[in-house]
Every structure is written in C-alpha cells, then in structure tokens.
KEMI-970571 format. One record per residue (C-alpha): residue in three letters; x, z, y. Coordinates in steps of 0.5 Angstrom, whole numbers, plus 500, padded with zeros to 3 digits. Layout:
BEGIN
ALAXZY;...
This chain:
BEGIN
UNK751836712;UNK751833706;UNK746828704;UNK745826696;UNK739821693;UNK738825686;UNK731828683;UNK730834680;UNK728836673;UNK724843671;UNK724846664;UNK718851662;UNK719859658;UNK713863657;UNK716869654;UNK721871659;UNK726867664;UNK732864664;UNK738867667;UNK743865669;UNK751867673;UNK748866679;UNK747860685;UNK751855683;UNK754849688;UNK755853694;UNK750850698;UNK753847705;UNK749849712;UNK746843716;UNK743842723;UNK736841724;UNK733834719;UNK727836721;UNK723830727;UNK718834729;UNK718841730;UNK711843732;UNK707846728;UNK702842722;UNK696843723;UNK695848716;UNK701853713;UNK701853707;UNK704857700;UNK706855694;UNK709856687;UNK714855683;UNK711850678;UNK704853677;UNK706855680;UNK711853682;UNK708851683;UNK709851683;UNK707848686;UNK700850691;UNK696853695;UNK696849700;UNK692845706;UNK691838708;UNK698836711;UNK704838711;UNK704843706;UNK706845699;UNK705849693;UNK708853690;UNK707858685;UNK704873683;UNK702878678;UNK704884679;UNK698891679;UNK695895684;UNK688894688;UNK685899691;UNK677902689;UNK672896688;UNK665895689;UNK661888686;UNK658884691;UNK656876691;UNK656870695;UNK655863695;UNK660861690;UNK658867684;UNK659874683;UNK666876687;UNK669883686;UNK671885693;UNK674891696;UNK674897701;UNK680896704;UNK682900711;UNK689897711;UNK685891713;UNK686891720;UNK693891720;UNK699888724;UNK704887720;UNK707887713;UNK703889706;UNK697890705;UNK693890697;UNK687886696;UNK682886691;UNK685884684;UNK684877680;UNK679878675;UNK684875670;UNK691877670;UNK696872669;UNK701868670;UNK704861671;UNK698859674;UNK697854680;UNK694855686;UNK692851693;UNK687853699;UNK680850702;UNK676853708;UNK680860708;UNK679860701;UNK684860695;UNK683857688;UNK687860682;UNK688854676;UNK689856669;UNK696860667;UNK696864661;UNK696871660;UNK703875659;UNK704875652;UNK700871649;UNK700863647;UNK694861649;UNK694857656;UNK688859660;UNK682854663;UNK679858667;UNK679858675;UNK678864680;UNK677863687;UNK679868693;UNK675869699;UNK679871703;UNK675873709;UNK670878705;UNK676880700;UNK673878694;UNK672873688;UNK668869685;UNK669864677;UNK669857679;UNK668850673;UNK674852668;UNK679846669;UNK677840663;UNK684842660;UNK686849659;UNK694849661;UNK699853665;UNK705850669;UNK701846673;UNK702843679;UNK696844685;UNK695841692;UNK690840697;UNK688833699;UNK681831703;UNK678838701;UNK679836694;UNK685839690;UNK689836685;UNK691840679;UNK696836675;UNK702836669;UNK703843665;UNK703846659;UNK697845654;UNK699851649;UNK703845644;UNK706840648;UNK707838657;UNK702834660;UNK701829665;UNK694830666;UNK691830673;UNK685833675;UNK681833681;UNK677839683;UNK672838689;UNK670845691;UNK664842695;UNK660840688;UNK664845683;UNK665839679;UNK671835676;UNK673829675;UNK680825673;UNK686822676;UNK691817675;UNK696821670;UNK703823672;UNK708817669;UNK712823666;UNK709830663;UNK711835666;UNK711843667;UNK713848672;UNK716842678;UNK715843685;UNK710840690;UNK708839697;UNK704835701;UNK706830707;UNK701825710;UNK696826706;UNK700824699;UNK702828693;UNK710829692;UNK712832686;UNK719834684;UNK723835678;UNK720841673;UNK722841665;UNK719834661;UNK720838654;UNK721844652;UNK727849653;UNK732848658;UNK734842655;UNK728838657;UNK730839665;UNK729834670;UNK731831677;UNK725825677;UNK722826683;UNK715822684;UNK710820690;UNK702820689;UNK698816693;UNK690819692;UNK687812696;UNK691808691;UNK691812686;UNK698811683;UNK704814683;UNK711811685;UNK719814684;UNK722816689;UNK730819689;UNK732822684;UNK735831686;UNK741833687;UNK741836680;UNK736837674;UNK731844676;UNK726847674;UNK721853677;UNK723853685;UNK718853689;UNK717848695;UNK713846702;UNK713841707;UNK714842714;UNK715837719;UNK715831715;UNK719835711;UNK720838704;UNK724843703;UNK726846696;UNK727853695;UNK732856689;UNK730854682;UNK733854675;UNK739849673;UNK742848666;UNK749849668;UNK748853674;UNK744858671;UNK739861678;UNK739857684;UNK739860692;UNK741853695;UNK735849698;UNK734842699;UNK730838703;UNK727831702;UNK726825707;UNK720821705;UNK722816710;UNK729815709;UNK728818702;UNK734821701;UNK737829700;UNK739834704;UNK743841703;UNK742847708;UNK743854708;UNK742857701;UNK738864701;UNK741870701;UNK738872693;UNK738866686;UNK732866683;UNK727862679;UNK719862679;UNK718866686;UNK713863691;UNK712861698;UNK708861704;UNK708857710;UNK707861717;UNK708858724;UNK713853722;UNK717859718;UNK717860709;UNK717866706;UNK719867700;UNK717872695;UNK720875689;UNK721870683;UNK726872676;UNK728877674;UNK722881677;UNK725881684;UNK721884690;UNK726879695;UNK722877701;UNK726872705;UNK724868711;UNK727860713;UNK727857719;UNK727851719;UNK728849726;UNK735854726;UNK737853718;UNK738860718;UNK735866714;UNK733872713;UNK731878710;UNK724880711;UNK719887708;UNK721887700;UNK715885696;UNK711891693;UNK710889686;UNK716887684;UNK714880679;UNK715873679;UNK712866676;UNK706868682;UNK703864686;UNK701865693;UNK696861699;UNK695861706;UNK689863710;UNK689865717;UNK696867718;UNK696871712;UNK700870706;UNK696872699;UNK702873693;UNK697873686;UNK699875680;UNK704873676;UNK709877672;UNK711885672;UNK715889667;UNK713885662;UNK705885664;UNK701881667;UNK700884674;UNK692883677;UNK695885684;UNK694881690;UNK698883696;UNK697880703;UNK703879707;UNK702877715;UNK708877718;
C-alpha cells in the first residue's frame, strides 16, 4: 500500500467527454485503512461533480455525493404533496427484492447536475440540458416513498458542475459552471423553509470535483479550475459549516476531474476519474482526514469519468459514467475488493444519484448523446 500527500484537480466539458487510453498508473491493492467498519448512520450516493458530483446525494455523516440521464419510465399519473405538484408513477415493480427497477422520470431532463438527500427525499441541483449552453437554476425534488416530484426554489446562481452535500439537514450546493466562467459560489438550501441563503465561497472556483462528508464537515476534492483539460487540479479543500471557513488540506495523487466519491468509516474514497495524461481513470484512492494523507487501493475493473455512486451496508456501487457505460460495480471497503454487479439499464454518464432506505436512484444524466429523464432505482 502506498501512501501519498497530493490533491486532485478536475476539469469540465459540456459537449461530450474526454477519452482517453485507459487507467493510468496501475493502482497497487492495499489492507484495510478503514478504523471503524460498522455501518454510519446514512448511506449515501454521489456524483461525479454535479455530479460529480459529484459530488452529492448524501445524508448527514459519513457520506458522499457524487454525481444520471438516461429514458424510460413507466405510465404517469399527476398528483401532489406537501412540497408542490409531483408527477408519480404506477409502478408494479415496486415491490421487488433486487436489481433495477424504473421510477418516475425527472420533470427536467439533464445533466452535470448536483444531487444530496434529506428525509427519504432526493434534491436535483441545477446541471444543463444536453446540447444546450445554457446552465439550469432549477431544482426538483424526489419523493422516494410516493415515486413522485415536486419543483422546489431555483438556486440563487444557475449553474452545472456543482458539488452538493447534506449537513444538519440543510444542503450545500457549491462551486460549478455558470455558463461563462467556474465558480465558487456556495449556496445553502434549507428544505424545511424552501429558502436560500449564502455561505463562505470556495477558496478556488471549481467544476466537476468530488465531495464527501466526514463529521459533519464538507471535504472537496480536485475538479477543473478553468476550462478544458488544461485547468485540472489536485486541491483538496475542507469546510467546516460551524465556522463557516474552508482549510487546505493534502494535495491527490495526481490532478483529476469527474470521479465520483464517498466516505465510509471515517474514510473517503475516490473512484475513477478524468486525468490529463493519463486519459480515464480505475484507481481509487482513499483520503484520511486524520492523518491527512492518500492511499491506493484496488482499481475498479472499468476506467471511466462522470459515473455516480451510492453507498449501501457499508458497500459503494458505482454506475455508468464516460463514454455512455452501463457498468455497475461494488467496493467493499472492508475486504479492498470488488466486483461486477447487474449492468445498468440505460446506459449513460454525468449522472447523479441518491440514496433512500437501501434503495440507490441513478438520475438523469447523458444517453446517446441526449439527456435522459429516467431514474432507475437500484436495491442490492
């Protein structure tokens, strides 16, 4: 096992993703870094920067985001709930044990959006509609009991790319890509009151980095500063929601962008990714807030940028990403292993995707060159 102190950088394309020859670096496998193997107190899923990324669609504790489009969806009927008119769907697959399942589609097909979770349901955060350059203000919730939407306050600044988390039952929605320029932009959505207010600014704009929660502070890692592949990054940065202030912490390994991430223990893994050099990346990495410090572990089996993640009994799933994967692949954490799971039904990348009651819901995203309405429903 190897043990590095470096931070990551990301870097954004809005019009189809960057390729590459494949992982780079041979990831060597590694024991155990995690120091509690029990499971938190919320699983979690994530994007790849807006995914990503993410980050997002994570609970309180130890969970990240990470950042699906893809079609399907089954005969809708209208209804409504407390939070607005939802579109929910009669579905007969509801009840299943395992595997996939379709749910209602998202009212706004998109991708690069940011997504985190509170109370069994699933906020979707800006992003931008495929093919188009404009980036989206608009925010949709999932109720995940009722298999239905609703339209909640758009954010403040309308953007793709970014980053969400969920701290104390409120959601930070930060950094991305306002349609000219990245961002550091932090804004704190309270689902309680519908309402938006404003936090501390991330010390460097960014798009498309990987986020993860570990005791109740915001971690914030790599992503791309500028434009094209050039502005990737290894910073990783911690917020602290209490003091409202970031810190700088270990730098990754190497600069990347569009990798998905959660934590898990304490810990904080990495998944995949987007490097200059090294083209798509299958190595994850694991961060120590402690000791603050890098670790390589066992690469997953496919290289790919923008999938999404999400965290069940103590097990990340991760699903799709670029060039329009349906790979869906498990992480044990505890054992450094993984392995292949039911492919994805729709094929696509720059998702996003939340976790509700052992459940995992891939949204939207990008397919053949569309983006997707569908959300899939995975329970393992």
């Amino acid at each position: 096992m190897r043990e590095l102190v470096i931070i990551v950088t990301s870097v954004l394309l809005v019009s189809g993703c960057l390729l590459g020859d494949g992982p780079s670096g041979k990831a060597q496998s590694a024991t155990n870094v995690e120091k509690d193997v029990s499971d938190d107190s919320g699983d979690g899923g994530g994007t790849a920067g807006g995914g990503a990324t993410g980050g997002g669609g994570s609970t309180d504790g130890d969970d990240g985001g990470a950042d699906s489009d893809g079609t399907g969806g089954n005969s809708t009927d209208t209804g409504s709930d407390a939070d607005g008119t939802g579109t929910g769907v009669d579905d007969d697959q509801t009840n299943a044990d395992q595997g996939w399942v379709t749910k209602a589609s998202i009212p706004t097909p998109r991708s690069l959006a940011g997504s985190a979770v509170v109370d069994e349901i699933i906020y979707v955060f800006g992003g931008i509609v495929v093919g188009g350059s404009d980036p989206l203000d608009t925010v949709e919730a999932f109720h995940a009991p009722t298999n239905s939407w609703s339209v909640r306050s758009p954010m403040p600044t309308a953007r793709y790319g970014v980053m969400a988390e969920t701290v104390d039952g409120k959601i930070y929605v930060m950094g991305g890509h306002d349609g000219s320029s990245n961002v550091s932009t932090v804004d704190v959505f309270d689902p309680q009151s519908n309402s938006w207010t404003e936090a501390s600014p991330l010390p460097t704009p960014r798009t498309s980095a990987a986020s993860a929660v570990v005791d109740g502070k915001i971690y914030i890692i790599g992503g791309t500063i500028i434009g094209g592949s050039e502005g990737i990054t290894d910073l990783v940065h911690v917020y602290d929601p209490i003091a409202d202030s970031w810190e700088s912490l270990q730098l990754l390994p190497t600069p990347r962008y569009a990798m998905t991430a959660g934590a898990h223990g304490g810990v904080i893994y990495v998944f995949g990714g987007f490097e200059k050099d090294g083209g798509q990346l299958a190595e994850t990495l694991a961060f120590d807030p402690i000791s603050n410090s890098w670790t390589f572990l066992e690469p997953m089996p496919t290289a790919r940028e923008f999938p999404a993640n999400g965290r069940v009994d103590g097990k990340f799933y991760v699903f799709g990403g670029c060039c329009l994967s349906d790979a869906s692949e498990r992480y044990d954490p505890v054992n450094d292993e993984w392995v292949t799971v039911e492919s994805m039904p729709t094929a696509r990348y720059r998702t996003t995707a939340g976790v509700v009651d052992g459940v995992i819901y891939v949204i939207g995203g990008e397919a053949e060159g569309f983006g997707a309405s569908a959300v899939e429903a995975y329970t393992p």
